[in-house]
C-alpha positions in Angstrom: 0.0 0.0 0.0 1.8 3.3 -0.9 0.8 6.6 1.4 0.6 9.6 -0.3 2.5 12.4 0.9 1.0 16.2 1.5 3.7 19.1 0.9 2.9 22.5 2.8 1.5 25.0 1.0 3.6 27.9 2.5 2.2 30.8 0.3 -1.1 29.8 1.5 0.3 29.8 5.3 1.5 32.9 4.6 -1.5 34.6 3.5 -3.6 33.0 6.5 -1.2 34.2 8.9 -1.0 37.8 7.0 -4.8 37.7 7.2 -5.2 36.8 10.9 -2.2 39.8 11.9 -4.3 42.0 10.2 -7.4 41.5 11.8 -5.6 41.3 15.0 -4.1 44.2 14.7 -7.4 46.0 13.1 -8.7 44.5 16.6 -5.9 46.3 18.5 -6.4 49.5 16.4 -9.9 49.1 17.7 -9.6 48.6 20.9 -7.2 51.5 21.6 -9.5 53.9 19.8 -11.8 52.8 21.8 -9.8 53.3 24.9 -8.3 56.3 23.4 -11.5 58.0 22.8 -13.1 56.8 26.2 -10.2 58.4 28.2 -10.9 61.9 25.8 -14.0 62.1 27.2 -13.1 61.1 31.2 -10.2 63.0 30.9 -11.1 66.5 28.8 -14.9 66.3 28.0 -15.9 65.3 31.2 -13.3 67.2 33.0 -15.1 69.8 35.1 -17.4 66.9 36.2 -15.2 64.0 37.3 -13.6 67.1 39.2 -16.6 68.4 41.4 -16.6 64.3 42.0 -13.1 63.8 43.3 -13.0 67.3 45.3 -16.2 65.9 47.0 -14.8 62.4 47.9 -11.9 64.5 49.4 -13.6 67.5 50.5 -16.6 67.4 53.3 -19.1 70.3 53.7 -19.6 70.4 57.9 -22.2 72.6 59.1 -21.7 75.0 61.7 -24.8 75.3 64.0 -25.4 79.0 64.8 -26.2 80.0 68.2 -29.6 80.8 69.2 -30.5 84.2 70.0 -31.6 84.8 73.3 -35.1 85.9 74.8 -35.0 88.9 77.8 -37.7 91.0 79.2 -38.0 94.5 78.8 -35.3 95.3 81.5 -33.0 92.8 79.9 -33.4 89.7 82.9 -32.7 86.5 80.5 -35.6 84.4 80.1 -33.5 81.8 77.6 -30.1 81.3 76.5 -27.6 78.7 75.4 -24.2 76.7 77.1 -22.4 74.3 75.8 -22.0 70.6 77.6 -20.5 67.7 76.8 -22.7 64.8 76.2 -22.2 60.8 75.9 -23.7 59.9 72.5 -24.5 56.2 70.1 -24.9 55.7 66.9 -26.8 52.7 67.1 -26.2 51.6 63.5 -22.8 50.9 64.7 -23.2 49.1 68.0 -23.6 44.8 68.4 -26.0 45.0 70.9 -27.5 47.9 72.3 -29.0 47.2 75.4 -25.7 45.5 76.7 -23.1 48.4 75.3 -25.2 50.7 77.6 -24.9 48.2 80.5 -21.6 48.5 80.4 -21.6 51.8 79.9 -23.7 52.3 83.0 -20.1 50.7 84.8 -18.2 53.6 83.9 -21.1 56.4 83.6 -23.7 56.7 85.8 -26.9 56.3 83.5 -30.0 56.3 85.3 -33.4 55.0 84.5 -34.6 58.0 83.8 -31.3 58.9 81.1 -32.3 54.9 79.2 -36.0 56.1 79.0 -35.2 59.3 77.2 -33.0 57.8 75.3 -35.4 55.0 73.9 -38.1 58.1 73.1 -35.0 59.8 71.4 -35.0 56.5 69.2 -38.2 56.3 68.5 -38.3 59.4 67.1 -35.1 59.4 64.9 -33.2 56.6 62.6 -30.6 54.3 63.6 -27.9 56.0 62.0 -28.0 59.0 63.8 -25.9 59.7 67.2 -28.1 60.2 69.9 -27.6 61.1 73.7 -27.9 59.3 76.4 -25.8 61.1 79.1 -25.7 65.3 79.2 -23.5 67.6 80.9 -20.8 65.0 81.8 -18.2 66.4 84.3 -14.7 65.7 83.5 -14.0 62.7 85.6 -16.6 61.2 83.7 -15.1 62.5 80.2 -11.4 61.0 81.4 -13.0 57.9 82.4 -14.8 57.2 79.2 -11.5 58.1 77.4 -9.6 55.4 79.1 -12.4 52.9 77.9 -13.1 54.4 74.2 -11.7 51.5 72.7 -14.2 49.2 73.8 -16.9 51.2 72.4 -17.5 51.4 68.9 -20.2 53.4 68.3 -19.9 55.2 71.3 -18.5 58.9 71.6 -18.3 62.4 73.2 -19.3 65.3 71.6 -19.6 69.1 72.4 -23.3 70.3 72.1 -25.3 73.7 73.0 -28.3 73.6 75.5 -31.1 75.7 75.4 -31.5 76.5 79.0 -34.6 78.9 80.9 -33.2 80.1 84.5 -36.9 81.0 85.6 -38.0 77.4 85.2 -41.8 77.7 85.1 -42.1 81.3 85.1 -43.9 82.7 82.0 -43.5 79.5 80.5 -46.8 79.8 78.3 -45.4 82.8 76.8 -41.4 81.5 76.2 -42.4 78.0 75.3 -39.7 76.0 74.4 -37.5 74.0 71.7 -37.5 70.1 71.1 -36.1 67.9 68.7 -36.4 68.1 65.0 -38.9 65.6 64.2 -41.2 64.7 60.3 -43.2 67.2 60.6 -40.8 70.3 61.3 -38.8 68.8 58.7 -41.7 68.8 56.3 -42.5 72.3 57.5 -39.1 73.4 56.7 -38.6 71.8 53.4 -42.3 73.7 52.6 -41.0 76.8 53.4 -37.6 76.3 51.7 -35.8 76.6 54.7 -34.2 72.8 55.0 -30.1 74.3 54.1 -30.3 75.9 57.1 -31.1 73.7 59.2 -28.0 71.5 58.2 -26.5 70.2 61.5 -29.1 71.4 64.1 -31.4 69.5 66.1 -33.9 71.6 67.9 -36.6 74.0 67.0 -39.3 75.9 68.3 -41.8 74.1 69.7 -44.5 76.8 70.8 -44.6 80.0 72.1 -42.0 82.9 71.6 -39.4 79.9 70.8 -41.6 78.3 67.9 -43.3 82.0 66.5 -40.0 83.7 66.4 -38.2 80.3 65.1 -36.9 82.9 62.3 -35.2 85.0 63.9 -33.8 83.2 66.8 -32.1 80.2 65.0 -29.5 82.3 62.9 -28.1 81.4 59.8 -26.3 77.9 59.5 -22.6 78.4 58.6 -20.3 75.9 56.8 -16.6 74.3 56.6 -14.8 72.7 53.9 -12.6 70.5 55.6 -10.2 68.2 53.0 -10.4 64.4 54.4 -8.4 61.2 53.7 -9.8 57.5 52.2 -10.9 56.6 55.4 -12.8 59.7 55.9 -10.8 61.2 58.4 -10.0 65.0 58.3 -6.8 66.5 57.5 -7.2 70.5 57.2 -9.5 73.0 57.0 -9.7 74.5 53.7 -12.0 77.1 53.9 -14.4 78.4 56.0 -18.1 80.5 56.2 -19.3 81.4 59.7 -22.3 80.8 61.1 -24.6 84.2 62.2 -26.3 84.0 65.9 -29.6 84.3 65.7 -31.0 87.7 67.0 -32.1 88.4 70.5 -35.4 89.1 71.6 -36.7 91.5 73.7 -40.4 90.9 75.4 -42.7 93.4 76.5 -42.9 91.5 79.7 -41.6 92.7 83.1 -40.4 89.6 84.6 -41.1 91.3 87.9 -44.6 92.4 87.5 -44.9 88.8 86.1 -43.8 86.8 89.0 -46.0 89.1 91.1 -48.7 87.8 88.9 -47.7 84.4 89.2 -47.7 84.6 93.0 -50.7 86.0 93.4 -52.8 83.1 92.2 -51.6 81.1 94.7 -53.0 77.5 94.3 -55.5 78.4 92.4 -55.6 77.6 88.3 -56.4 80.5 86.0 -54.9 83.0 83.4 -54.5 86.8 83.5 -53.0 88.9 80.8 -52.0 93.0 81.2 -51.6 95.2 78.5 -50.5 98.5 77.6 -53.4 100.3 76.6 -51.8 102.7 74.3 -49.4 100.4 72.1 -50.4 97.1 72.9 -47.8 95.8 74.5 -48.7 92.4 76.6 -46.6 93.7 80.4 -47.6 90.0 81.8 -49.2 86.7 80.6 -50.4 84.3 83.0 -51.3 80.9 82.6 -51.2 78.7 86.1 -50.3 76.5 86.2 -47.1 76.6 84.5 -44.8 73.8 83.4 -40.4 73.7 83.2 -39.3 74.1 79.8 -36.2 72.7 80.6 -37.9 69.1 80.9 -38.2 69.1 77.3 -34.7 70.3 76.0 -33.0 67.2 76.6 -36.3 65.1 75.4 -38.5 65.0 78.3 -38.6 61.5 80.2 -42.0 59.4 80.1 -42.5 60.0 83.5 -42.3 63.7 83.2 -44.5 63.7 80.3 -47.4 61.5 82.0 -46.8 63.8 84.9 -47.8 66.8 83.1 -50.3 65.1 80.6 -52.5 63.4 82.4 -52.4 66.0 85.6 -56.1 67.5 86.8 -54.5 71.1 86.4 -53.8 70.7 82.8 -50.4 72.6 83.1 -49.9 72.3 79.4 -53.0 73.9 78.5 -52.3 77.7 77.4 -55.7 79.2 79.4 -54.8 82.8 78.1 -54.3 81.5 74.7 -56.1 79.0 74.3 -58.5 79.1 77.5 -62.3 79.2 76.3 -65.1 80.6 79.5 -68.2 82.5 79.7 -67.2 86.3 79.8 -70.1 86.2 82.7 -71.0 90.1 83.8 -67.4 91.8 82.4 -69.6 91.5 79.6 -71.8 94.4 80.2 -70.0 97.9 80.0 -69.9 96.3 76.4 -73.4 95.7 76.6 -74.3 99.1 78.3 -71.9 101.0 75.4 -73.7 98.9 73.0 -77.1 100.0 74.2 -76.1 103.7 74.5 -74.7 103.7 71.1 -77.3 102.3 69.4 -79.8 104.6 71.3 -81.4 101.1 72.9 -80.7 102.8 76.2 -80.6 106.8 77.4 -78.8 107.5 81.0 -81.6 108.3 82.9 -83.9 105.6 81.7 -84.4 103.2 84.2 -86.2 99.4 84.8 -87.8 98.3 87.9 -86.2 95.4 89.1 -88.1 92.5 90.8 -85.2 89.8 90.7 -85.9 88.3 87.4 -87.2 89.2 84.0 -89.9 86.7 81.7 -89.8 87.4 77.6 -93.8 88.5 76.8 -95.9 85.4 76.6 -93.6 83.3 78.5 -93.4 82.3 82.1 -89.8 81.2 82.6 -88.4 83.6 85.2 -84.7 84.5 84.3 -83.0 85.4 87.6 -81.5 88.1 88.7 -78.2 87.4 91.1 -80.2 88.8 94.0 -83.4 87.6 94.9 -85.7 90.5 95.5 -83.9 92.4 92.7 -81.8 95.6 93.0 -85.0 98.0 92.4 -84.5 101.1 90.1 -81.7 100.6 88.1 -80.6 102.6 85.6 -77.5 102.0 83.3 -75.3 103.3 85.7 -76.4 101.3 88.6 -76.8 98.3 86.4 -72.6 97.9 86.0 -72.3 98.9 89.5 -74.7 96.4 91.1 -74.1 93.9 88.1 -77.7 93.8 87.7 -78.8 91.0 85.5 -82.0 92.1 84.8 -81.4 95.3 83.1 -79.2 92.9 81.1 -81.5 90.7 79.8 -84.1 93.1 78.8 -81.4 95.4 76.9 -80.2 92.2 74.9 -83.9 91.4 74.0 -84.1 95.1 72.9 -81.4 94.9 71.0 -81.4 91.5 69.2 -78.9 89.3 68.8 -77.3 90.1 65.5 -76.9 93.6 66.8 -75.0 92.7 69.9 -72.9 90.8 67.7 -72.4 93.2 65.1 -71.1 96.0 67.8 -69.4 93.4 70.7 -67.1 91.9 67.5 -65.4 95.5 67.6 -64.1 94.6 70.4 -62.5 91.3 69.3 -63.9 88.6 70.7 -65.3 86.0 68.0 -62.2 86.3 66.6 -58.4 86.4 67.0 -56.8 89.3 68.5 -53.2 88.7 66.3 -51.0 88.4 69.0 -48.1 87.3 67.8 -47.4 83.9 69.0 -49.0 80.9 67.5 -52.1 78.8 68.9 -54.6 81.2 69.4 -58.1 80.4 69.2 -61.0 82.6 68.2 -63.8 82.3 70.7 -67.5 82.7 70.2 -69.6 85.4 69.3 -72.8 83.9 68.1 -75.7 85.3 65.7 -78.6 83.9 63.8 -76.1 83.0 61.3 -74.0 81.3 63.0 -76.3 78.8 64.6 -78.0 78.4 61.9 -75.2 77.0 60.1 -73.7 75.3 63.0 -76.8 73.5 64.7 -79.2 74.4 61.3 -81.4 75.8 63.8 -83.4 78.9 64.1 -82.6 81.6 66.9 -84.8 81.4 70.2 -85.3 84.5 72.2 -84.4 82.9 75.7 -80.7 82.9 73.9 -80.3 86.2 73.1 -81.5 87.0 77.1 -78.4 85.1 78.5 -76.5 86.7 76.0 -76.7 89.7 77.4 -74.7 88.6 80.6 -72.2 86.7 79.4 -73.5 83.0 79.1 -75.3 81.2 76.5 -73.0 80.3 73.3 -70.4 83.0 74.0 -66.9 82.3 74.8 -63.9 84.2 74.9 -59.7 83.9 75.8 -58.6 85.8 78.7 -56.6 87.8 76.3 -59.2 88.4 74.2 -61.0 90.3 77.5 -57.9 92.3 78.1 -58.0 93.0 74.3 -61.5 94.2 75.0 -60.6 96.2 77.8 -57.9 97.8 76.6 -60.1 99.3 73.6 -62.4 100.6 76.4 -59.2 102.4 78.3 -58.0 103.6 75.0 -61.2 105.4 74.3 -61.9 103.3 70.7 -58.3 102.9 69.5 -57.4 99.4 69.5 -53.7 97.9 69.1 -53.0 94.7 68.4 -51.4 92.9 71.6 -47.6 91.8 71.4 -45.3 90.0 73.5 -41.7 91.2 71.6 -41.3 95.0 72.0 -37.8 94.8 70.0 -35.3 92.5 68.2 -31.4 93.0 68.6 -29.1 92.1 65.3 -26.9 89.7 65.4 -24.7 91.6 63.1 -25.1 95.4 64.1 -25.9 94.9 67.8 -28.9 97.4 66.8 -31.8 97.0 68.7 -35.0 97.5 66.4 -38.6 98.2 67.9 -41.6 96.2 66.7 -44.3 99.0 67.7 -47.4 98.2 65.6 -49.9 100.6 64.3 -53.2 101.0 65.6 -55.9 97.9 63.9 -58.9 100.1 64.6 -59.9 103.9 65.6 -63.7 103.4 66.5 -65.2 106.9 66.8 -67.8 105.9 70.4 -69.7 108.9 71.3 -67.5 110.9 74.2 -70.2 111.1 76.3 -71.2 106.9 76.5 -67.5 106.4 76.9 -67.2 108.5 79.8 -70.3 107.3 81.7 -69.9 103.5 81.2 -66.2 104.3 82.3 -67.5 106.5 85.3 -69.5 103.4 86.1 -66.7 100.9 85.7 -64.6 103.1 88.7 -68.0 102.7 90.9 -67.9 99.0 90.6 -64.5 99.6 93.2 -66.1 101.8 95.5 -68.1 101.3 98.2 -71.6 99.8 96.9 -69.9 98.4 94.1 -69.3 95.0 93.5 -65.1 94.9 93.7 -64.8 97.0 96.7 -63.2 95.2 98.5 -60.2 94.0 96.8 -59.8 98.6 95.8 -59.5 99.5 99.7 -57.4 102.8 100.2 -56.0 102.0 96.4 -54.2 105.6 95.9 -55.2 105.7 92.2 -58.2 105.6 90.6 -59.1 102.0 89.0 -62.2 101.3 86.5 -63.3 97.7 86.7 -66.1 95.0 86.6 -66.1 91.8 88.2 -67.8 88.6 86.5 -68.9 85.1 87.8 -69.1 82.0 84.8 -71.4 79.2 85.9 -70.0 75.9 84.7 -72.7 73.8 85.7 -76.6 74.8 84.9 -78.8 74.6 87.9 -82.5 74.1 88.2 -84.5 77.5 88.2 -85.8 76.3 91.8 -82.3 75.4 93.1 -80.2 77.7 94.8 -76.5 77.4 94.0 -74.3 77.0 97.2 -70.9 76.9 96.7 -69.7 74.6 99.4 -72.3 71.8 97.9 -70.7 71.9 94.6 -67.9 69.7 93.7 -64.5 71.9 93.6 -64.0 71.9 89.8 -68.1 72.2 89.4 -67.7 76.2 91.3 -67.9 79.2 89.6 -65.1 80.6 87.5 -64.2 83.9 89.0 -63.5 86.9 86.3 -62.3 90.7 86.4 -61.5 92.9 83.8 -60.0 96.9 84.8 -57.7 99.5 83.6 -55.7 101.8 85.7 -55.5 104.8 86.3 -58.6 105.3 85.1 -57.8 108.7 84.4 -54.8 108.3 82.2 -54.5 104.5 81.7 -51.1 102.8 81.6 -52.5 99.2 82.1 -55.0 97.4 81.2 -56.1 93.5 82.6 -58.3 91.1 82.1 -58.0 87.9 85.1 -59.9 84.2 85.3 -59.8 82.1 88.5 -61.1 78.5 87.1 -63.6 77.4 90.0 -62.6 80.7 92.0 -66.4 81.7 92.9 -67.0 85.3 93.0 -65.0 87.8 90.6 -64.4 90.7 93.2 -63.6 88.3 96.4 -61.0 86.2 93.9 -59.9 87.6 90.9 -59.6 91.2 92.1 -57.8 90.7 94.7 -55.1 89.3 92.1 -55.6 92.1 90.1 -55.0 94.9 92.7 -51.5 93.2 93.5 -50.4 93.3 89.8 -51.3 97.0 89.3 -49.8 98.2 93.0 -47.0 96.7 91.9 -47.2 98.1 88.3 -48.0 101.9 89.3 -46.4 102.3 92.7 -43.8 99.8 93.0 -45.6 97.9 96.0 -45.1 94.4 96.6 -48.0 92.8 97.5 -49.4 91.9 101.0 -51.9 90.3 102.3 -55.2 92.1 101.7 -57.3 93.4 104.5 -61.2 93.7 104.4 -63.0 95.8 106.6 -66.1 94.4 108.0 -67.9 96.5 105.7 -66.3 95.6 102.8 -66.7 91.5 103.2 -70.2 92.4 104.0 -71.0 93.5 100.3 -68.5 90.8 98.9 -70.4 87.9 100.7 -73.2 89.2 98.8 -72.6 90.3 95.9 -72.9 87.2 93.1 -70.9 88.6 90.9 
């Protein structure tokens, strides 16, 4: 068998191999265009971008939280400011085991119940990744102790931290308020009002009161550092840097003084009282009792704390001037009796005969007078002297109710006064209209009857009364109330006034002014019903006092105090200016379940404006025998 022999075809070998070099290197060619192209654009189209990149990886923006302005009264006495403490804080993202890294903790740091159940509300509100306190204020032995340990502690660290603090404690509390924690929906509101960049770093806000309403102007403007950093993150130098501004200072109306006075004179009982300048508007106190520490919740208030003060009787977190709705009662009627005068309803001389109660024509329901046997012939003068219900009664059915309402909302109540912290409520001035859209019911008579003294559907703040009253000292000129009289820059150290201009000039005929005013000063003299609490008073003081039932009684029951349940009593009311000849001050004060206005709330008023027109510190009051004598009887 003969094999057959293959020679190579080398030409051929030649050209395959010429063939595959070629398309390798076309490959090649390829490829580095490719690359070549791809590192034209990293490298010079994409230049500036790749840039911003790299200086970000090495460069980190650190916020620099400004210092928060501070809040002082008139006289400059500091109701709020700052200090800085250090504080032990986890990230819990970065701790095995929570519960036992604070254990352990606790063996080197005292951390007491109270410090873990802060700590776990602190958590609740925030996400894991973010460093949270559980210790404040640490003293240095603590500080060097934890030092010692730090390496056991991932997680775990010290940092330097401001502190809002309020040296009064409860005083004025209502009208301060306080910060808290950031939490969704201050960040919402903030990212609403475009306002998120600034709050880069911080953790608090206002939470009510002058702290939450001038947020603005308090918090300052977040300032930043660009501070180069290595792989790991850690810094290596500042590379530039944009202070933060303090925020301004704030300067109340309020004399903390005058308001402690206030505060004091309440004693035990709950209540509100609010005194304002007459002639600008200024608020010069503003009570709420009780009060509550704002320092519990700067920190994050404890859950003890916080059932403490929510589910108390007293209601300590409940603004009464604010937010407080009562009866007006009988400080209702110099508004009535202007009303009548002004609307020619009523003349000075004319006078009712007063049997002790009044009955609508056609009807036989006997509304009743505060004294039984009635107060005789009363005209308007008597009637705010006396407090005579039935003159009251009978002018409101002459009047109508859409009439009462149409003149008594001059003086603000049934609606907001504008004061110029958040939370206010409007009241109730009622009308036809208004119950017929809220009840879709008609109007009786009967209601427009208790109108006139203060009950039925109406309702108004404590500061709305003082708003009220201040109109009356301010013969018709009406200024919205404030709590900040002036704001100090940061920047300039300039301190700016915040004097507002007049809502409302309402042109009352001279001549009613002056009689229901003359009136008002008899209600503190002797037949009056606040005579008592006015005794030897060395200025002249124009008042009315005012009793709120809180609990109806049958029209053949007599209502005894002492047989009523505590918080079932009376609410006690006073409204006044002083001096009544050239008024500085005017106040309007509520004793919840006090009883009678000029045995209770009068009394508390007198101290507040000895104190504001002479200087006097307040004693105990003494009643002549005469003078309890017409208190124990008068019902108002």
């Amino acid at each position: 068998m003969k094999h057959r022999t293959f020679l190579k075809n080398h030409k051929l070998e030649l050209h395959s191999f010429r063939i595959r070099l070629a398309i390798g290197g076309a490959f090649a060619v390829i490829l580095f265009l490719v690359l070549a192209s791809r590192f034209f654009y990293v490298q010079v189209a994409q230049h500036n971008h790749y840039q911003t990149l790299a200086e970000a990886n090495r460069i980190s923006i650190v916020p620099i939280v400004p210092n928060r302005g501070l809040i002082l009264d008139r006289n400059g006495v500091i109701l709020a400011h700052n200090y800085s403490a250090y504080t032990l804080e986890i990230t819990p993202s970065k701790v095995d085991g929570l519960e036992a890294t604070i254990d352990e903790l606790a063996k080197i740091i005292e951390i007491t119940s109270k410090d873990r159940k802060r700590f776990k509300k602190l958590l609740d509100e925030s996400h894991n990744f973010e460093s949270q306190p559980i210790r404040t204020r640490l003293n240095e032995v603590e500080i060097a102790r934890f030092a010692v340990n730090r390496y056991r502690f991932p997680g775990v660290e010290i940092k330097a931290r401001l502190f809002r603090d309020y040296p009064l404690a409860e005083l004025a509390s209502h009208a301060i308020g306080y910060i808290g924690r950031i939490n969704d929906k201050d960040l919402d509101k903030l990212e609403e009002n475009e306002e998120i960049a600034n709050y880069r770093g911080s953790d608090h806000i206002g939470k009510i009161g002058i702290e939450q309403s001038y947020e603005k102007q308090l918090h300052g403007i977040t300032g930043f550092e660009q501070v180069e950093t290595d792989s790991g993150g850690k810094a290596i130098r500042t590379l530039s840097r944009t202070p933060a501004v303090s925020g301004d200072n704030v300067y109340l109306a309020m004399d903390t003084r005058l308001q402690a006075v206030a505060e004091k004179a309440f004693g035990d009982f709950r209540g509100a009282m609010v005194a304002i300048d007459p002639h600008n508007g200024e608020v010069l106190a503003f009570v709420s009792q009780p009060g509550f520490d704002p320092n519990l919740f700067v920190d994050g208030i404890d859950s003890a704390s916080w059932d403490a003060l929510n589910n108390s009787p007293d209601r300590p977190l409940n603004n009464r001037a604010l937010r407080g709705l009562y009866p007006p009662g009988s400080t209702f009627k110099p508004f009535m009796a202007l009303a009548g005068l002004e609307l020619g309803k009523r003349t000075p001389s004319s006078t009712i005969s007063d049997p002790g109660y009044y009955m609508l024509p056609g009807s036989s329901h006997r509304y009743r007078d505060w004294k039984a046997g009635g107060h005789g012939s009363v005209d308007l003068r008597k009637s705010i002297v006396v407090s005579c219900d039935t003159y009251y009664y009978g002018l409101a059915n002459d009047m109508g109710i859409d009439n009462i309402y149409n003149f008594i909302k001059k003086f603000g109540m049934g609606s907001k006064t504008g004061i110029d912290i958040e939370g206010e409520v409007s009241g109730l001035l009622a009308s036809q209209e208004w119950k017929k859209r809220r009840f879709k019911q008609r109007w009786f008579p009967g209601e427009t009857v208790i109108t006139g003294i203060g009950q039925g559907y109406t309702l108004t703040t404590p500061l709305q009364l003082a708003f009220a009253t201040s109109l009356l000292a301010n013969s018709g000129e009406l200024f919205p109330p404030r709590l900040v009289r002036a704001i100090q820059d940061s920047k300039s150290n300039l301190i700016k006034n915040t004097s507002s201009q007049p809502l409302e000039k309402y042109d009352f005929k001279p001549e009613n002014l002056k009689l229901v005013r003359e009136a008002m000063i008899d209600v503190n003299r002797p037949g009056g019903t606040a005579v008592a609490a006015w005794l030897n008073a060395p200025y002249l003081v124009a008042g009315k006092t005012g009793t709120a039932q809180v609990v109806g009684i049958k029209q053949t029951e007599k209502y005894v105090a002492s047989r009523v349940q505590e918080r079932h009593r009376d609410h006690a009311l006073y409204i006044a200016y002083a001096p009544a000849d050239d008024p500085k001050i005017a106040l309007a004060v509520l004793v919840e379940n006090g009883g009678h206005g000029g045995s209770t709330a009068a009394p508390i008023a007198r101290k507040v404006m000895d104190f504001y027109l002479l200087g006097k510190l307040p004693n105990e009051p003494k009643i002549s025998t005469e003078a309890a004598a017409v208190e124990e009887h008068a019902d108002d």
